[in-house]
N, C-alpha and C positions, 0 to 999 in steps of 0.2 A: 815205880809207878807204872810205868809199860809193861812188864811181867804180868803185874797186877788185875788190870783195865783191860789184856789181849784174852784173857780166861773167859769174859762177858762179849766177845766178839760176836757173838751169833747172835747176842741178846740186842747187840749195836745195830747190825744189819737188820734184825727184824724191825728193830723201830723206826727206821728210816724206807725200807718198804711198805710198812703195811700204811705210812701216810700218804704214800702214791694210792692205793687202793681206796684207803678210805674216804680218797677226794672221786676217786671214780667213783665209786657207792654212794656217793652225795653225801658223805657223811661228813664234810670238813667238821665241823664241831666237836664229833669226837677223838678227831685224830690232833685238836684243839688242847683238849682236855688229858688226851694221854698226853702228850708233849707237858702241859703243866704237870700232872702228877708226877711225871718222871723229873722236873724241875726242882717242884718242892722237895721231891723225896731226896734229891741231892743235896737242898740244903741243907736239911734236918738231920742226915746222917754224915754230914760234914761237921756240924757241930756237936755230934755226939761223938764220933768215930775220931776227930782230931781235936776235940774243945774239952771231951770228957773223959774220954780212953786215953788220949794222948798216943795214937798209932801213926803220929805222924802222915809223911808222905803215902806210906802207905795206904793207910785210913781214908784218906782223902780218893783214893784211887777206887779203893773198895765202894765207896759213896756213890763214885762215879757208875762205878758197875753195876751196881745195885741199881739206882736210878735207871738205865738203861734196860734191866729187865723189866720194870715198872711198863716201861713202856712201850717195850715190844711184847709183854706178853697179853696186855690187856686188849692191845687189837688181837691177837692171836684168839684168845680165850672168845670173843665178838664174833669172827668170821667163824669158828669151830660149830659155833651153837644155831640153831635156826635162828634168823635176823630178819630186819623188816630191807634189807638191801637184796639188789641181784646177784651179787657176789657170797660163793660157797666155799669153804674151803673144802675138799674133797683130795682122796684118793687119785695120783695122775701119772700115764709112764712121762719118761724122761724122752726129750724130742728134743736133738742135739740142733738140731737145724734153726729151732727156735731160741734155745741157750746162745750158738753164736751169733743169731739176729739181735739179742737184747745187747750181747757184749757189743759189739759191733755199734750199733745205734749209741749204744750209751759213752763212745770213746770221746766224746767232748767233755764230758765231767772227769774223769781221768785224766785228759791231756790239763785241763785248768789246776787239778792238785798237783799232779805233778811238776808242771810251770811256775806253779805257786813258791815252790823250794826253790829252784831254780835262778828266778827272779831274783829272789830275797837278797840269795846267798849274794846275787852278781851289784847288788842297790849296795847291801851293805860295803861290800868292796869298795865301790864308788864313794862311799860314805865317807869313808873312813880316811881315802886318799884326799878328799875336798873338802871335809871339815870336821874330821875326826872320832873320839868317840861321842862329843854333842850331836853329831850328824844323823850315827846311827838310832842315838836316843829319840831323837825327835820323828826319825823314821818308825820306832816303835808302838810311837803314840801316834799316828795317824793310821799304822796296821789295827791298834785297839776301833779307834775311835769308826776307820772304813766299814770295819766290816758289821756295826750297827746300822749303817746307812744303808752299804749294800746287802742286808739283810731282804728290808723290805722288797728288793729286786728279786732276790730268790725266791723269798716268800712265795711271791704272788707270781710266780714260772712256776714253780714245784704246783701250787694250786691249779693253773689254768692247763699245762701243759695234758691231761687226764684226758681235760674235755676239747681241747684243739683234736688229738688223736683219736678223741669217738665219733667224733661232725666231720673227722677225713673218713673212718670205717665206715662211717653209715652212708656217706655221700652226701651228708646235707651240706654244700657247698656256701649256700647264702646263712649258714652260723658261722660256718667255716671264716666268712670275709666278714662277717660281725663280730667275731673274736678278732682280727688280727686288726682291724681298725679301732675297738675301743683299747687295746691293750699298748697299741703304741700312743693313742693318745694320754692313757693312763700314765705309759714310761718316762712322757716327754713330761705329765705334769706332776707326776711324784719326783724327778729329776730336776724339775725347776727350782720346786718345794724345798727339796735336802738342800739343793748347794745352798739358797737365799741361806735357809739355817745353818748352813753348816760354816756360811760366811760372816754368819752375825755372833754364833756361837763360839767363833774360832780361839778366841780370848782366853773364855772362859772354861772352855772345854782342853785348852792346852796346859792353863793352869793349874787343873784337879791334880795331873800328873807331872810337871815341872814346874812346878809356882816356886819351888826351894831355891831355883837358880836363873836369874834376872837375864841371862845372855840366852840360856838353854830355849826359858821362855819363848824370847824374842822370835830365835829363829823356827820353832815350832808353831808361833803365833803367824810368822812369813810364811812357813811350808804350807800353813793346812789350809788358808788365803788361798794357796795358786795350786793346790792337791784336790781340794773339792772341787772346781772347778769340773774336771770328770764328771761328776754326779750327773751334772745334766745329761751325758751324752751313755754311760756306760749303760742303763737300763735297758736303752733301744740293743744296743750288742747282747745284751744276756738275755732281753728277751728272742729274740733272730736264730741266736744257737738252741735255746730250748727251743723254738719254735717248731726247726726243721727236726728236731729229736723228735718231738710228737708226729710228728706227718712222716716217722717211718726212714730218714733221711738222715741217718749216722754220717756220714761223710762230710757231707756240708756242713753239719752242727759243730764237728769236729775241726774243720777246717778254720772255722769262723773263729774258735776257743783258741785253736794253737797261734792264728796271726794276731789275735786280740792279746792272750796272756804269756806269749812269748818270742815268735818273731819281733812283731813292732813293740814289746817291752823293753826287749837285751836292745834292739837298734836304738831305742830314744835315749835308754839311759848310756848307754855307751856317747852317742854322738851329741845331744844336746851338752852333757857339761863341759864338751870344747869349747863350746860356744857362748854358753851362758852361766859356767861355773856350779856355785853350787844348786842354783835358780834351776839349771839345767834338769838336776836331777828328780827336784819337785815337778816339774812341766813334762816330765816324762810319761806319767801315767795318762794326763789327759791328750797329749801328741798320738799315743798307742792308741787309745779311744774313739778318736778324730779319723785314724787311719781304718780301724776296724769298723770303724762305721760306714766307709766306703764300701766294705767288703760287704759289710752284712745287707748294704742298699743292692749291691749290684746283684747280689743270689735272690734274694727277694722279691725283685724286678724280674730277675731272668726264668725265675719257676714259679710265677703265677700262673701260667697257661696250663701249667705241670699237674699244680695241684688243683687247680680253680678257686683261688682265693681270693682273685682281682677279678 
């Protein structure tokens, strides 16, 4: 499958840049619509590729790749042609200065996949020595079920973050504090929103995946109880890291991502289940949240004068 899917690499990257672009260019709608046609086009040659051919694993890979040029190319083919946007794509040298400015800036999304393994690797461990391999099962299902939730969190960063960094270029400071006040009222009330549901649904949503076994259930139906709980609080942290990404400020974005998805991660789950057993290890992700949320208040506070955003 990785052999497979790494050949469409280029085809991956374009699709996931040119939706930065496309939100600058005011175009979210169609960076909308490639994302769906790259979706469907996965399904349909999922069910052909392994339903009809029978190419297996493989198959399923190639679907994937495929899909992915669907979608990086059709922005591409967009910016190529004359467009009713301000954005061209043209002819440009290579200005290294700017390359490590983007690396550089963008090292909080990299620290968070990277933390992302990391983490896992260190919950599962934890799992396995305080309740086994039901632990880690249950832990699997709440990685499915999280990252539907924290979707909508990314979503609407990857969307907003374009236009935070065109009201800091241009200097309009009072959009500048109009974005950063509706977006955290948005976070706290799309974070209220998820956990309500994700505490009403907890049942039913643990059951789709272990309803076969009545204990597994149980404690998955416990986990996602005291796991969602997070919801409320993680938006504010993911939007604060995108935040300072857009206003040019790699460092701090960074910073915020490494104490958010891996210092205070490995601390919680390490030290809560001395304390609170297996309970420990579900309270862990909203403990790290609680803490990065300090962090994300105090940069916040301390470079409004910075940027002018307060």
């Amino acid at each position: 499958y990785g052999r497979t899917v790494m050949v469409f690499n280029i085809a991956f990257m374009l699709q996931n840049v040119f939706q930065t672009f496309l939100t600058t260019a005011e175009k979210p709608k169609l960076g909308l619509m490639a994302t769906l046609a790259a979706g469907i086009t996965n399904m349909v040659l999922d069910a052909v590729f392994v339903g009809v051919f029978r190419w297996g694993v493989t198959g399923a890979a190639a679907a994937t790749g495929i899909s992915q040029c669907v979608g990086g190319i059709l922005p591409l083919i967009y910016f190529a042609r004359p467009n009713s946007s301000l954005l061209r794509l043209s002819l440009c040298r290579m200005d290294a200065g700017i390359i490590i400015k983007a690396c550089t800036n963008g090292a909080s999304e990299l620290m968070t996949s990277i933390s992302g393994s990391i983490v896992s690797i260190l919950y599962n461990f934890q799992l396995l020595r305080f309740a086994g391999e039901n632990g880690v099962a249950a832990y699997g299902v709440l990685m499915y079920v999280q990252f539907i939730f924290i979707a909508v969190f990314i979503g609407y960063n990857i969307g907003t973050a374009p236009v935070v960094g065109y009201n800091y270029g241009s200097g309009n400071n009072a959009e500048l504090k109009n974005m950063l006040c509706k977006s955290l009222v948005v976070m706290g009330s799309a974070g209220a929103v998820m956990m309500v549901t994700a505490q009403a649904l907890s049942y039913p949503l643990a059951g789709i995946f272990v309803g076969y076994d009545a204990q597994l259930l149980a404690m998955t139906h416990r986990a996602f109880g005291i796991f969602s709980l997070s919801f409320i609080i993680a938006g504010f942290n993911i939007f604060a890291s995108s935040f300072f990404t857009a206003l040019g400020n790699g460092a701090i974005s960074a910073g915020i991502s490494f104490m958010r998805t891996l210092v205070f991660q490995m601390a919680a789950v390490l030290i809560l289940p001395l304390i609170l057993r297996i309970d420990g290890i579900w309270w862990a992700t909203t403990a790290a949240e609680l803490l990065a949320l300090a962090v994300s208040a105090f940069f916040l506070i301390k470079k409004k004068n910075t940027y002018h955003y307060a």
